[in-house]
Structure formats: C-alpha cells, structure tokens
C-alpha positions in Angstrom: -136.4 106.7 46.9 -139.6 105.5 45.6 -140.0 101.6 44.9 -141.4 100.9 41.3 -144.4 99.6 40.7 -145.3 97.1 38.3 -146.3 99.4 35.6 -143.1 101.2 35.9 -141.3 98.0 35.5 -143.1 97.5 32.4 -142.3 100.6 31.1 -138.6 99.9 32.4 -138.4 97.1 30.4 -139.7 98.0 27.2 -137.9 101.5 27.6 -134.5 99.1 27.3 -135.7 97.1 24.7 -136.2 100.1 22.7 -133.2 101.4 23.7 -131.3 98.5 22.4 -133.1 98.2 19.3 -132.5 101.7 18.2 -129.0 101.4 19.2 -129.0 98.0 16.8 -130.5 100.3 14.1 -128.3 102.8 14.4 -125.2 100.9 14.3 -126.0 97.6 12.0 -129.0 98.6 10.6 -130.8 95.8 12.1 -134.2 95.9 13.8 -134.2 93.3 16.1 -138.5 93.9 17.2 -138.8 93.4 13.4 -136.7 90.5 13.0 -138.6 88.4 16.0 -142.2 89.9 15.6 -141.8 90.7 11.2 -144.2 88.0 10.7 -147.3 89.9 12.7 -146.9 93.2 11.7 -149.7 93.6 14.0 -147.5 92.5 16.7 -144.7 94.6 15.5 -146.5 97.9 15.7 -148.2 96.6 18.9 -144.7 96.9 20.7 -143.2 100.1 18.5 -146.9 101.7 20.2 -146.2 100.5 23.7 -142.6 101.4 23.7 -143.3 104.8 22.4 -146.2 105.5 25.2 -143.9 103.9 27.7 -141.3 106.8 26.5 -144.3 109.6 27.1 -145.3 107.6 30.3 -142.0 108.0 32.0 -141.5 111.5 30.7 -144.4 112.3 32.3 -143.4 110.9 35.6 -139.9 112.5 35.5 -141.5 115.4 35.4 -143.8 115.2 38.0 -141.5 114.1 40.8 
C-alpha cells in the first residue's frame, strides 16, 4: 500500500468534512461550513471549491491506480 502524501491528506480531510456536512444537510438541514465560515462568503465558497476539486482529485487518483 501506498503511504499518502500530504496533499492526499488534505484532500482526506476535506473529503470528510464534506462528507459530514452533506450528511448534516441531508438529515437536519444544517450546513455546518455555512454556519462557521457564513460571515465570509468568500471563505465559504473558498472551501465548497476545494472540497469539490478534492472530490475530482481523488476520483482521479482512484482511477489511476
């Protein structure tokens, strides 16, 4: 088994925290990213981008194994 870098760490991580906050959405209708970062919405599509290229990123690498 390969041992992750640190950009695949970084993609780990904000692969769960976008799996937790659609699974908050989903089930109480709460965004947690909107509830902490609401107040920069620059900051708030800042992490929906990243999370969503983190999603393409390890698509990408699944793929290619």
């Amino acid at each position: 088994m390969k041992k992750m870098n640190s950009l695949d760490w970084i993609v780990f991580v904000l692969l769960i925290i976008g799996g937790i906050n659609w699974g908050l959405v989903g089930l109480f209708s709460f965004d947690l990213v909107e509830a902490i970062f609401g107040a920069i919405p620059v900051l708030l599509r800042i992490v929906y981008v990243l999370v969503g290229i983190s999603a393409l990123y390890a698509i990408y690498h699944l793929m290619n194994k």
